[in-house]
C-alpha positions as CSV (number, residue, x, y, z in Angstrom):
1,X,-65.0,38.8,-36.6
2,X,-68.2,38.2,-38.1
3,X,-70.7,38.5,-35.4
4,X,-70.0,42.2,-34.9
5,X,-71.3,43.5,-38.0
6,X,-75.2,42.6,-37.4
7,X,-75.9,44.9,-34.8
8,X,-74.6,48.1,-37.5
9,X,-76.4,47.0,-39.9
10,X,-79.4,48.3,-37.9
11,X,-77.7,51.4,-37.3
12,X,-76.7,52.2,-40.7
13,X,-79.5,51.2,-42.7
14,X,-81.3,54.1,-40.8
15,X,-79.1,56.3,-42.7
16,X,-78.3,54.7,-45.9
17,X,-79.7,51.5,-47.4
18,X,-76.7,50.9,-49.4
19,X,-73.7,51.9,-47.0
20,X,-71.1,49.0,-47.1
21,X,-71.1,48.2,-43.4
22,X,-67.4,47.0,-43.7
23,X,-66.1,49.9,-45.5
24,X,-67.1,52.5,-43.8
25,X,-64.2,55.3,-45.1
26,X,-66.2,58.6,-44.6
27,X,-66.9,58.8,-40.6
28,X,-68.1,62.2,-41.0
29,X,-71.2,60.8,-42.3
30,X,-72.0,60.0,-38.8
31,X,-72.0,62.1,-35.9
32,X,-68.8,61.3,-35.1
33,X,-69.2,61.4,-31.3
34,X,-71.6,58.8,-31.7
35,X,-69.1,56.2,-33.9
36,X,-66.1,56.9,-31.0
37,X,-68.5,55.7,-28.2
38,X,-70.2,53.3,-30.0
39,X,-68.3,49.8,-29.7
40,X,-69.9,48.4,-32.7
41,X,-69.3,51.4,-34.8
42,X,-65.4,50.9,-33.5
43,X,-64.8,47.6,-34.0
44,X,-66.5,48.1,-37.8
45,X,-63.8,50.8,-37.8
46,X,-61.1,48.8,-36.7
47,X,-62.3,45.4,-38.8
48,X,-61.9,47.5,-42.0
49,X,-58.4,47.9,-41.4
50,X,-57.6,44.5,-41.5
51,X,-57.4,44.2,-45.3
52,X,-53.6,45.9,-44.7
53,X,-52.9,41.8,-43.9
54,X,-53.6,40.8,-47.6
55,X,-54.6,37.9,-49.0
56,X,-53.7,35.1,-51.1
57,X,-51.7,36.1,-54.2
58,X,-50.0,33.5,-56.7
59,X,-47.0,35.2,-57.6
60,X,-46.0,36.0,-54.0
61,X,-42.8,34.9,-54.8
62,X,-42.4,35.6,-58.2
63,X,-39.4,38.5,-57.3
64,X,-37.1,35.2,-56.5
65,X,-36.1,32.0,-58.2
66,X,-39.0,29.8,-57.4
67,X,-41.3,31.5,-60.1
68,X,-40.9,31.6,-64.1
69,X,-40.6,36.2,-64.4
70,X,-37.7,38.1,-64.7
71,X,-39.1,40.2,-62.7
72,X,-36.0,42.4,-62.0
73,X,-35.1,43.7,-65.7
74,X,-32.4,46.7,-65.9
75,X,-33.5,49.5,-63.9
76,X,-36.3,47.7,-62.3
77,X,-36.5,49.8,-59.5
78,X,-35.8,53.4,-59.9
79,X,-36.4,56.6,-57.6
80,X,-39.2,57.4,-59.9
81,X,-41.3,54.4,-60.6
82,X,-44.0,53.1,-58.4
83,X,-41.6,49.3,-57.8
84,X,-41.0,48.3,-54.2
85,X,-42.7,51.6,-52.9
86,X,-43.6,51.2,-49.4
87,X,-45.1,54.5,-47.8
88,X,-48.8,53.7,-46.9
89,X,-49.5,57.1,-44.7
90,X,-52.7,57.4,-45.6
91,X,-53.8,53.7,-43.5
92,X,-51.1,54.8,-40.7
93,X,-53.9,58.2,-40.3
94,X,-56.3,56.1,-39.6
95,X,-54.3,53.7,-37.8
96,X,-53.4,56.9,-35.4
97,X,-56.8,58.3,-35.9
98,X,-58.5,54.7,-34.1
99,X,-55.7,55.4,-31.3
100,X,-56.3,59.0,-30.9
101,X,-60.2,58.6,-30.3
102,X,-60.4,55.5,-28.5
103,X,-58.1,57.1,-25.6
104,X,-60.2,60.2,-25.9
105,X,-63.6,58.5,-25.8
106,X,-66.0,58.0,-22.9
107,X,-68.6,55.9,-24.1
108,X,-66.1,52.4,-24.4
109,X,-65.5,50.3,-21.8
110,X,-62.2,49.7,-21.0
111,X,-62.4,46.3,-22.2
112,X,-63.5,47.6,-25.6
113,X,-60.9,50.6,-25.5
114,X,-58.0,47.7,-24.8
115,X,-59.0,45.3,-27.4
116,X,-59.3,48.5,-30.1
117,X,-55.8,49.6,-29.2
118,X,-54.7,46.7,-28.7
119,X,-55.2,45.4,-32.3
120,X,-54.5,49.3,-33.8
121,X,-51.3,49.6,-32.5
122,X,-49.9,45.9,-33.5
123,X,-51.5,47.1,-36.9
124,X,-49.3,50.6,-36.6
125,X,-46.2,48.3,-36.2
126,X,-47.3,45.9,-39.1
127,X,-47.2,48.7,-41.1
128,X,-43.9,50.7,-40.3
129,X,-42.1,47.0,-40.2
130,X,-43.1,47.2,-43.9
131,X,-42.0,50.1,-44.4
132,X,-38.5,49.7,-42.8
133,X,-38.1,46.9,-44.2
134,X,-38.0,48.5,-47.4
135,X,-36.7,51.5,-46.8
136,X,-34.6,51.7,-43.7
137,X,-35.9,54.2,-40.8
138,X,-39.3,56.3,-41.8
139,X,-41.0,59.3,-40.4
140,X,-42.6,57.1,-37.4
141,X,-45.9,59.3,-37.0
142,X,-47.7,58.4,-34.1
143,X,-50.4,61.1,-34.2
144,X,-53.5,61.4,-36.7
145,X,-51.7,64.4,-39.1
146,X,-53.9,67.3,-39.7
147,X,-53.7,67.4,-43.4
148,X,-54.4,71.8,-43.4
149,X,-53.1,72.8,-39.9
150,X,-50.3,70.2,-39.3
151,X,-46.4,70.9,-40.5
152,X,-46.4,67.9,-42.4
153,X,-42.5,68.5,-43.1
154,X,-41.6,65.6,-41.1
155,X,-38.1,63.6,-41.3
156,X,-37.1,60.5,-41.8
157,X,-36.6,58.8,-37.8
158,X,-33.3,57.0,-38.3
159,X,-33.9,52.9,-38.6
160,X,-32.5,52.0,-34.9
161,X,-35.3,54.4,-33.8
162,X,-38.0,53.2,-36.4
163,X,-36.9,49.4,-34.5
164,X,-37.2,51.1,-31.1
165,X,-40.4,52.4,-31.7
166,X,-41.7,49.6,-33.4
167,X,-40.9,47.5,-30.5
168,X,-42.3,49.7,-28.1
169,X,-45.6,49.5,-29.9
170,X,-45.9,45.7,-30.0
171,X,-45.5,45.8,-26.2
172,X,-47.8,47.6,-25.7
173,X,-49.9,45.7,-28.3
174,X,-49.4,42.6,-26.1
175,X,-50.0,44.1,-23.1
176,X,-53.6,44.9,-24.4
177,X,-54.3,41.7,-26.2
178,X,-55.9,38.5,-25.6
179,X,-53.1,36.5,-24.7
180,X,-55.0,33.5,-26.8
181,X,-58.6,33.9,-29.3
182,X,-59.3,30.1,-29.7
183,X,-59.6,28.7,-33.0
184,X,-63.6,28.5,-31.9
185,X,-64.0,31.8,-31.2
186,X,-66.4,34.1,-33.2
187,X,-63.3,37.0,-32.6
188,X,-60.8,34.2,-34.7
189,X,-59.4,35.9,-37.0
190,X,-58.6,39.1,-34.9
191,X,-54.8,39.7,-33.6
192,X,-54.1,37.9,-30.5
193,X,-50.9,38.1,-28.1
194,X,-49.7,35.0,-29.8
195,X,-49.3,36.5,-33.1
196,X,-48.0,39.2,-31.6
197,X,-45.3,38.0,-29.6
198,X,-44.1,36.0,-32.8
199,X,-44.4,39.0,-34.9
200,X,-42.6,40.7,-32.2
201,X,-39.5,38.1,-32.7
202,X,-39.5,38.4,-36.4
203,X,-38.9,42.1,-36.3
204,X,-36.3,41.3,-34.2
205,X,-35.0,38.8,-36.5
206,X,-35.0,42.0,-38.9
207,X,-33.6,44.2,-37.0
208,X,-30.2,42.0,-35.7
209,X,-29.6,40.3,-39.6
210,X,-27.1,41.1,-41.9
211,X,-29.2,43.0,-44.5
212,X,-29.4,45.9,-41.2
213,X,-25.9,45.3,-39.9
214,X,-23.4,44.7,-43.2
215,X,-20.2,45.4,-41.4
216,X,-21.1,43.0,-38.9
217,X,-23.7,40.8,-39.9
218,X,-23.3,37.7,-37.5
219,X,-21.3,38.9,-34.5
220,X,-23.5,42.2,-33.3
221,X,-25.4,42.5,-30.2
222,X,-29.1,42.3,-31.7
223,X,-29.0,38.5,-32.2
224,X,-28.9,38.2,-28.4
225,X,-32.3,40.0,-28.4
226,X,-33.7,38.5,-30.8
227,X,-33.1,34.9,-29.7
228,X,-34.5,36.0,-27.0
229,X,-37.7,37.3,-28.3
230,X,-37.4,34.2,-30.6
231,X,-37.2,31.5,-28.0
232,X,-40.0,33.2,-26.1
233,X,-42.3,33.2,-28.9
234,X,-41.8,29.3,-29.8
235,X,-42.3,28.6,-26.4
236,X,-45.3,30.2,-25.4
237,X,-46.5,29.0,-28.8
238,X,-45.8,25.4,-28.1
239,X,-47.2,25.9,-24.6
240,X,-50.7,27.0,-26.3
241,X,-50.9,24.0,-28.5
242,X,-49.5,25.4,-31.6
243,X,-47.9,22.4,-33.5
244,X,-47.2,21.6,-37.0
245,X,-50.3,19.9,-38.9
246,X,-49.5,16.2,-39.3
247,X,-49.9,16.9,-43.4
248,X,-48.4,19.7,-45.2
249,X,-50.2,19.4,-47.9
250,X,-53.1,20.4,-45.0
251,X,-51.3,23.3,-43.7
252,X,-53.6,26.0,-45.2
253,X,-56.7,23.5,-46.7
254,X,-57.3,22.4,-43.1
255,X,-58.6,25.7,-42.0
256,X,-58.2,26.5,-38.3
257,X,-55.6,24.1,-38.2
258,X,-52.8,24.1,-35.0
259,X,-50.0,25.2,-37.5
260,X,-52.0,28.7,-38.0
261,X,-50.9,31.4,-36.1
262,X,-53.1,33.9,-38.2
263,X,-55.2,34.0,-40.9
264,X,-57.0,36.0,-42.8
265,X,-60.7,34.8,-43.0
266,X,-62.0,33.7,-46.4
267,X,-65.5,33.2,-46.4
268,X,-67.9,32.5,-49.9
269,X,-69.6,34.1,-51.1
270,X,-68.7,37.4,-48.7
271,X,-64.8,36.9,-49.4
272,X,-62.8,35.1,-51.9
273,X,-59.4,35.1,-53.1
274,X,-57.4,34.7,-56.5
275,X,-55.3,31.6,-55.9
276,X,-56.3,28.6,-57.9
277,X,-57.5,30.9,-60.8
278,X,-54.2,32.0,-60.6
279,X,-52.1,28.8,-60.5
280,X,-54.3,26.1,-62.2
281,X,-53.7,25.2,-65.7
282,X,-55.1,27.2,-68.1
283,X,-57.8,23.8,-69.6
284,X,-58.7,24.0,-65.0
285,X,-59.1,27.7,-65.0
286,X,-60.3,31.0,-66.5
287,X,-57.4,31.5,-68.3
288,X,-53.6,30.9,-68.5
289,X,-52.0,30.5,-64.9
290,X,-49.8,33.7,-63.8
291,X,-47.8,32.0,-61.8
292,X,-46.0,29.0,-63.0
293,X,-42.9,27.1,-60.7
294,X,-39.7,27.0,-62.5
295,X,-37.1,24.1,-63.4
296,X,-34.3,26.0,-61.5
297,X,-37.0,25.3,-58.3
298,X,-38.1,22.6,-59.2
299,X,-34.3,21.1,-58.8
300,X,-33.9,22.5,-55.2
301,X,-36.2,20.2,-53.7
302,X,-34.2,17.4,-52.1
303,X,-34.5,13.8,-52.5
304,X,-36.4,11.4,-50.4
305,X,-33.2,11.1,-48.2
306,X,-33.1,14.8,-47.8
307,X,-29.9,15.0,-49.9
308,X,-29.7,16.8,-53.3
309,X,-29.8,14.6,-56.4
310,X,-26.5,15.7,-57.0
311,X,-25.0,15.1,-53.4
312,X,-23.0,11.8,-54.4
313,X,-23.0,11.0,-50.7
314,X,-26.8,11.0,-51.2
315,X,-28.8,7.4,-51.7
316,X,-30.8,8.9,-54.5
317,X,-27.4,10.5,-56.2
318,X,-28.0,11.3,-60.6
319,X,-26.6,12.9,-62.6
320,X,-28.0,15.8,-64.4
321,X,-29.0,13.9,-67.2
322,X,-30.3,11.4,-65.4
323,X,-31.9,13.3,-63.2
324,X,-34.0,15.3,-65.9
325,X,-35.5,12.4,-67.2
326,X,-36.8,11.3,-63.9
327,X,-36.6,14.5,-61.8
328,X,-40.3,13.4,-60.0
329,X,-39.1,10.2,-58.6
330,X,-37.9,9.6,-54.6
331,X,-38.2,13.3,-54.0
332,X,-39.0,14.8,-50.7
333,X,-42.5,14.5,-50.2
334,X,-43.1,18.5,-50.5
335,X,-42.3,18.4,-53.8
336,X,-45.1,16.1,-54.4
337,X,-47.3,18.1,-52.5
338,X,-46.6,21.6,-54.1
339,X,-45.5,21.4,-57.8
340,X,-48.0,19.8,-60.8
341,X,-46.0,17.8,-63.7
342,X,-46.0,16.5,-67.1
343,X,-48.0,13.2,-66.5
344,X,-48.7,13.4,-62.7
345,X,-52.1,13.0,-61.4
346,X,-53.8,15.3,-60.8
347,X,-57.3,14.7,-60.0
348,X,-58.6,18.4,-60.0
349,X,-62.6,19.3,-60.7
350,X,-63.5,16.0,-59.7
351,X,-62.0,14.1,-62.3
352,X,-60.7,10.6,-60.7
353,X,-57.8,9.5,-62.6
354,X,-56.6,12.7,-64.0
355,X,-53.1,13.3,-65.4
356,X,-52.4,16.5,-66.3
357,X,-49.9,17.2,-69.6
358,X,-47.5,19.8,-70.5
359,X,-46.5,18.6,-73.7
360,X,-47.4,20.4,-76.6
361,X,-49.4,18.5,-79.0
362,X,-50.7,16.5,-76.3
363,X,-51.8,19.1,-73.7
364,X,-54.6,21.8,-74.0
365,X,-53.7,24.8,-75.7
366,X,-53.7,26.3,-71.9
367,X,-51.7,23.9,-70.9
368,X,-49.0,23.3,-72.4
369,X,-45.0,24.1,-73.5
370,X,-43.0,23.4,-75.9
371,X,-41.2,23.9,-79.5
372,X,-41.6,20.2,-80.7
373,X,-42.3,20.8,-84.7
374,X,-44.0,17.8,-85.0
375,X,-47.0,19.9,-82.7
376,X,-49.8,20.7,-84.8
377,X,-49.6,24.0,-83.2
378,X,-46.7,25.7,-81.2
379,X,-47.7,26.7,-77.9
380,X,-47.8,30.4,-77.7
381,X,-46.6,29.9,-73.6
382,X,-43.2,30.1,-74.1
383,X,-42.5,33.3,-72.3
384,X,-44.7,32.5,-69.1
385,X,-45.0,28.6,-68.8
386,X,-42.2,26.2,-67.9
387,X,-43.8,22.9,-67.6
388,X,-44.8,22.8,-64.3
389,X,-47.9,24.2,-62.4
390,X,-48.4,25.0,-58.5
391,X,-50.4,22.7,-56.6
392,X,-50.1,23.9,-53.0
393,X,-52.6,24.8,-51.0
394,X,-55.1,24.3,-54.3
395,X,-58.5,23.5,-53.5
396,X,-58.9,20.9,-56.0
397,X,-62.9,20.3,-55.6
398,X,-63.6,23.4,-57.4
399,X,-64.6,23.2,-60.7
400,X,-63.2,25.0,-63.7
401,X,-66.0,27.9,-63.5
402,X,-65.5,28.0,-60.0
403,X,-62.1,29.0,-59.1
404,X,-62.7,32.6,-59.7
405,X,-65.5,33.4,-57.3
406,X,-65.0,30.7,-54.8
407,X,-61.8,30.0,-53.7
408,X,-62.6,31.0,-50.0
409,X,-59.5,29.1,-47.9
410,X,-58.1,31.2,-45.1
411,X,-55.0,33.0,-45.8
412,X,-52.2,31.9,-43.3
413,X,-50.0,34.6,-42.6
414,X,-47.9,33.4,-40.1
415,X,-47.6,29.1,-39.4
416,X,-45.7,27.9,-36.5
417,X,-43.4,26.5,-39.1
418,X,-42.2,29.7,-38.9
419,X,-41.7,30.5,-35.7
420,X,-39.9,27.4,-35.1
421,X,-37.5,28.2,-38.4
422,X,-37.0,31.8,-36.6
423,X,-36.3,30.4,-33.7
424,X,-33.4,27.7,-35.2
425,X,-31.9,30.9,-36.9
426,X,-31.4,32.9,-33.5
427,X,-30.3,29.9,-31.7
428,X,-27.9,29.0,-34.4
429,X,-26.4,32.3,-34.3
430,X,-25.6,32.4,-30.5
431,X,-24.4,29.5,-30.5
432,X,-27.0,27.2,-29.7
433,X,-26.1,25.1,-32.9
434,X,-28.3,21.7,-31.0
435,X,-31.6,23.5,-31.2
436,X,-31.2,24.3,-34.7
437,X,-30.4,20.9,-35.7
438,X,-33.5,19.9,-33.6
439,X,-35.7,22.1,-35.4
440,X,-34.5,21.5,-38.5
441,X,-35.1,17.5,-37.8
442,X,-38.7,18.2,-36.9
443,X,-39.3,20.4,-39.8
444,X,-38.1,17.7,-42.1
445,X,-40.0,14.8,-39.8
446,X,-43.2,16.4,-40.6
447,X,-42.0,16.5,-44.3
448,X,-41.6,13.2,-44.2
449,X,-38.1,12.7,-45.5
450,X,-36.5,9.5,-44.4
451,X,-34.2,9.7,-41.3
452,X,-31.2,8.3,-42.2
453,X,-29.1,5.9,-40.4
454,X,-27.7,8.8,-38.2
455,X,-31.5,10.1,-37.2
456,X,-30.4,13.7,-39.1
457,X,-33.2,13.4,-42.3
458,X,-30.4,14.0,-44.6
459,X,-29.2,17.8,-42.9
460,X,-24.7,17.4,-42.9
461,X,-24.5,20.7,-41.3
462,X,-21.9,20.6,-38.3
463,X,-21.1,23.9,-37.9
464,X,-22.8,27.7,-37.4
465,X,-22.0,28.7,-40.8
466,X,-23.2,25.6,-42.6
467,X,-26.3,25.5,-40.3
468,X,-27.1,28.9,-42.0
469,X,-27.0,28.1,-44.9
470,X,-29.2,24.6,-44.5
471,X,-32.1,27.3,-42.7
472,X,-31.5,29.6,-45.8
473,X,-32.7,26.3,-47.7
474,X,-35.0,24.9,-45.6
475,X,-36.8,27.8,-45.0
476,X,-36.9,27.7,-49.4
477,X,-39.2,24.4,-49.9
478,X,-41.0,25.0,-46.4
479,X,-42.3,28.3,-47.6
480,X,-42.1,27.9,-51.0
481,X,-44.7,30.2,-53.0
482,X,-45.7,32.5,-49.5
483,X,-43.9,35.0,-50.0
484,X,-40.8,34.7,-48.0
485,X,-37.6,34.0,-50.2
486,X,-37.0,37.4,-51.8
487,X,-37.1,38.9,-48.5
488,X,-35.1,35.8,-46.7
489,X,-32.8,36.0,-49.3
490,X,-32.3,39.9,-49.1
491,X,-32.3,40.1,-45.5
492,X,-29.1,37.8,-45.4
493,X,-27.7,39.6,-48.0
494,X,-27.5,37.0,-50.7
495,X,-29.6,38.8,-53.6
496,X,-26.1,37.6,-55.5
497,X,-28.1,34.5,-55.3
498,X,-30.9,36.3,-57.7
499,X,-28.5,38.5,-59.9
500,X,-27.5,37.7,-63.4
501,X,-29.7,34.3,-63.5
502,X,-32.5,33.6,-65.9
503,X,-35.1,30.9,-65.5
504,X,-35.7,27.5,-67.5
505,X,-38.4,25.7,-68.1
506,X,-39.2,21.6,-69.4
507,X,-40.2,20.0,-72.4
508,X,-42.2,16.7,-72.8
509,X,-41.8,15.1,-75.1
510,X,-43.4,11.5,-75.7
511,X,-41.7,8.1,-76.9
512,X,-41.9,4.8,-77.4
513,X,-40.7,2.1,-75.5
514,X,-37.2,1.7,-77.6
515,X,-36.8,5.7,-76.9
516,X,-38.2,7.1,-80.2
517,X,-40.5,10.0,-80.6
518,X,-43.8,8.4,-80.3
519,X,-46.7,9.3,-83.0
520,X,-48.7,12.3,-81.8
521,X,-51.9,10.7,-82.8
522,X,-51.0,7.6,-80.8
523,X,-49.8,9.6,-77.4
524,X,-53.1,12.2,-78.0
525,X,-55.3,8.9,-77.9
526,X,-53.4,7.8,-74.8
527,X,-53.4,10.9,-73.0
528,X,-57.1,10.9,-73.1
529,X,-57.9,8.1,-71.3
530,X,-54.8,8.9,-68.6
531,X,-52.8,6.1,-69.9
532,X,-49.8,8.2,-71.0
533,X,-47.0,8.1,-67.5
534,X,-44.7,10.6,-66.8
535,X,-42.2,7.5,-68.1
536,X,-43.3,7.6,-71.5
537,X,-41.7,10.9,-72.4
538,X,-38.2,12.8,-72.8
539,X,-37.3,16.1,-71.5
540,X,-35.5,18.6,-72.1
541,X,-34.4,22.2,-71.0
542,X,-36.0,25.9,-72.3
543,X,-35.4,29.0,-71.8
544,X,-38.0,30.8,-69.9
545,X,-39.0,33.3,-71.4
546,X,-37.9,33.1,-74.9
547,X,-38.2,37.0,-76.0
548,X,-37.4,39.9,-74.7
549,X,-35.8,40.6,-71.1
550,X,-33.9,37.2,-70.0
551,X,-31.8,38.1,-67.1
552,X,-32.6,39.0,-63.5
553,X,-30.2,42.3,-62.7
554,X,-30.3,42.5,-58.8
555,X,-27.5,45.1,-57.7
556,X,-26.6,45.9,-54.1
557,X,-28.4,49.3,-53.6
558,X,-31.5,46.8,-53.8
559,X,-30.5,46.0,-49.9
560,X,-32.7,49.3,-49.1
561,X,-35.3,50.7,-51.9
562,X,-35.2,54.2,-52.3
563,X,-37.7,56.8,-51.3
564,X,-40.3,57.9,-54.2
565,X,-38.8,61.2,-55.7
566,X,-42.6,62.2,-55.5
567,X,-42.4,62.0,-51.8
568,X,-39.3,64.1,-51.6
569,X,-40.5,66.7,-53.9
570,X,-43.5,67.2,-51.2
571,X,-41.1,66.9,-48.2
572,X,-37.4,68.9,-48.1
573,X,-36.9,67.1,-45.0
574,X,-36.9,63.5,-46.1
575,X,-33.7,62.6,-47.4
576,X,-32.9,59.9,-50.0
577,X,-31.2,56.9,-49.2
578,X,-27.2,57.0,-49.6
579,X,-27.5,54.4,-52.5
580,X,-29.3,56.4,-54.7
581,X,-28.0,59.8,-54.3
582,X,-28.6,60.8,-50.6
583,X,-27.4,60.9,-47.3
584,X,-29.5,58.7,-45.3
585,X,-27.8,55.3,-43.8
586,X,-30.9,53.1,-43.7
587,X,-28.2,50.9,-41.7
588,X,-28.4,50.1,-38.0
589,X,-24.6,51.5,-38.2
């Protein structure tokens, strides 16, 4: 993606010495004949679009259980705030606008015209799958609007037409595409007909799941397709070398690794992203972290033997109590991989050795959590910490005044993780219940939980509906902190899971060896030197966070977000969503 910008800089310097030559909004600078037969000039066009993929952010998941946030307070969503708004018209213009020129042009060969409309139409179905997702069914505009001679009274298209039309699109995205841009390739980092095919499944995943079909969540017609579309994405996948990276805690640090189905490109000093700035401990970073793990989480990892520590089948069985005062041991190996502790090492910045505290009196002022009154000073996180910090996917060689400006690993997007964890889902549902298990196994192979005497890695599902519910779970700690659980969660229609919780956090505290509270002075003077274990301290349970809003209120009508009341004050024809006060069924019934 890089290599096409040097011949427009060229170009564009003739006109303007300080033109951004990868945000070029205003084509009507140029003679805009000239930038639609120009292939530099549209692929510049088409490379500044690709921001609509995102980037790294640390509270990805901070809408489900995983994060410390209540981040659903009464009335969190309401037809007149800006929350869970998805209506992004203005990139679909110029999504149709890339279309609408490219066919027209004369100047592009057609190998140039494909590749353009290739990557702008799987970018028009991105976008719509967005929306729908949100919403239900859209106005699906496939034309570049005319803001002062087009009737821009357009209605909603209803969702089974919004899927139709999405699918449409990403045929003929793949059609067009490179069927495979090698991890070598100077066009890595562009959509290929890999990502699209398995994009192409997941909307179909979508489209056949419960949160679209409530009356009949499990038994309608669309899983057919989508297993399908499923199984036809994992194996062409496979077939092209896609695997899972030996190490998860390599997945997105080993850039351009065979787990990576796409990723955006981070590159310093040109691109960065916000990720260990925003999950480091404050004493490691630029300021507090925003996005902290939380004990409720933290107790969803299962144990070595892939059984929860409450399972009393399971070889690693505690009880709670127990298991709070030692909640780090024999723990599948994710967990070690992904969440920072009181007491673990943690040798960030270079520092060989390093433990990083929690406990306040102990821990940097940054750092750490806690009431203890024997604390010099309370710690003032006690409404956005919990004991616990994210390690995954941290790029630990940065230094402290580095992990603002040069954070530069690639965003993965999509891993093969999850195509394979689509593709269990699909087959489990039409009644392929050995495929799943087989999946399921390998995910938790790679993981690196033990495999039992009965070669299962700790899954006891024997049936569809207990097979659904070990994916649910799976796909919890796999992804955990990407992104995905609010929307896995919601798409099986299980945001009950969310509703009327709150969130806990963990207090260290350190003792002696005969269990008393150990003199601050002493365990400071420890602590420095790394000396002071994980062992050497009790825990107990918080409340996270201690003021204000404490519960999570997720109703039903939060299956479908409404439409903006701004956007149906501009356009009589849209109507509202039947859940909050309209007519439209954002349903596939």
């Amino acid at each position: 993606m890089k290599i096409i910008f040097y011949p427009i800089i060229a170009l564009l310097l003739a006109t303007s010495s300080c033109k951004n030559v990868l945000d070029i909004d205003d084509l009507n600078s140029l003679d805009e004949s000239k930038v639609w037969n120009d292939p530099n000039l549209v692929n510049a066009y088409i490379t500044n679009l690709y921001p609509l993929f995102g980037n790294w952010i640390a509270g990805a998941d901070g809408n489900s259980e995983q994060l410390v946030d209540i981040s659903f307070p009464l009335d969190a969503v309401t037809v007149n705030n800006t929350a869970y708004k998805a209506w992004d018209y203005t990139t679909i213009r110029k999504i149709n606008t890339a279309i609408h020129k490219v066919n027209e042009s004369t100047g592009l060969s057609s190998d140039v015209k494909n590749s353009v409309l290739g990557q702008a139409l799987f970018m028009r179905a991105y976008m719509y799958f967005n929306m729908v997702r949100h919403h239900g069914g859209v106005p699906y505009i496939t034309v570049p609007q005319d803001l002062k001679k087009d009737d821009l009274q357009t209605p909603r298209n209803t969702t089974k037409e919004c899927f139709d039309l999405l699918i449409k699109d990403l045929d003929a995205a793949i059609a067009l595409l490179p069927a495979t841009i090698e991890k070598g390739s100077e066009d890595y980092g562009r959509i290929d007909g890999n990502f699209a095919v398995a994009f192409k499944a997941k909307v179909l995943l979508y489209k056949a799941s419960p949160q679209f079909n409530p009356s009949n969540p499990y038994g309608n017609a669309y899983w057919t397709e989508a297993h399908a579309a499923n199984k036809t994405a994992y194996d062409r996948l496979k077939a092209n070398g896609y695997a899972l990276t030996e190490d998860y805690a390599q997945i997105a640090i080993q850039e351009k690794g065979p787990e990576v189905v796409f990723a955006v490109i981070n590159s310093y000093p040109n691109k960065v992203a916000n990720w260990d700035n925003g999950v480091r401990p404050g004493s490691e970073s630029r300021g507090p972290a925003s996005a902290v793990p939380s004990w409720d989480f933290v107790k969803t990892f299962p144990m070595k033997d892939g059984k929860l520590f409450s399972d009393a089948t399971g070889k690693y069985h505690k009880t709670n109590d127990d298991f709070l005062q030692s909640y780090w041991e024999n723990r599948d190996p994710r967990f070690d991989k992904s969440i920072v502790w009181n007491g673990k090492i943690y040798e960030v910045s270079g520092k060989a050795g390093k433990r990083q505290y929690t406990s306040v009196g102990i821990a940097a002022d940054l750092d750490n959590f806690g009431v203890n009154p024997k604390a010099k000073t309370p710690s003032e996180n006690l409404s956005r910490y919990s004991g616990f910090f994210i390690l995954k996917n941290s790029k630990l060689s940065l230094k402290q005044t580095e992990v603002e400006t040069q954070y530069d690993v690639d965003f993965v997007l999509m891993r093969f993780a999850e195509v394979m964890m689509n593709y269990a889902e699909t087959a489990n549902e039409t009644g392929d219940f050995n495929t799943a298990l087989d999946i399921m196994k390998q995910i938790r192979q790679r993981a690196g939980i033990e495999i039992g005497s009965d070669g299962k890695y700790g899954i006891t599902a024997s049936n569809r509906s207990e097979m659904r519910d070990a994916i649910l779970a799976e796909r919890n700690i796999e992804f955990c902190f990407e992104g995905h659980r609010f929307w896995d969660l919601r798409r099986a229609r299980k945001l009950n899971t969310l509703n009327n919780t709150t969130k806990y956090g963990v207090e260290a505290i350190a003792i002696n060896d005969n269990g008393t509270e150990m003199d601050l002075d002493v365990a400071v003077d420890l602590a420095k030197s790394y000396n002071l274990k994980e062992n050497q301290f009790k825990y107990s349970v918080l409340q996270v966070p201690n003021t204000g809003n404490k519960v999570n209120l997720v109703p039903d009508t939060y299956y479908f977000f409404p439409i903006a009341q701004s956007v149906i004050d501009k356009n009589s024809k849209i109507q509202q969503n039947k859940d909050w006060g309209g007519t439209f069924n954002p349903t596939m019934e």
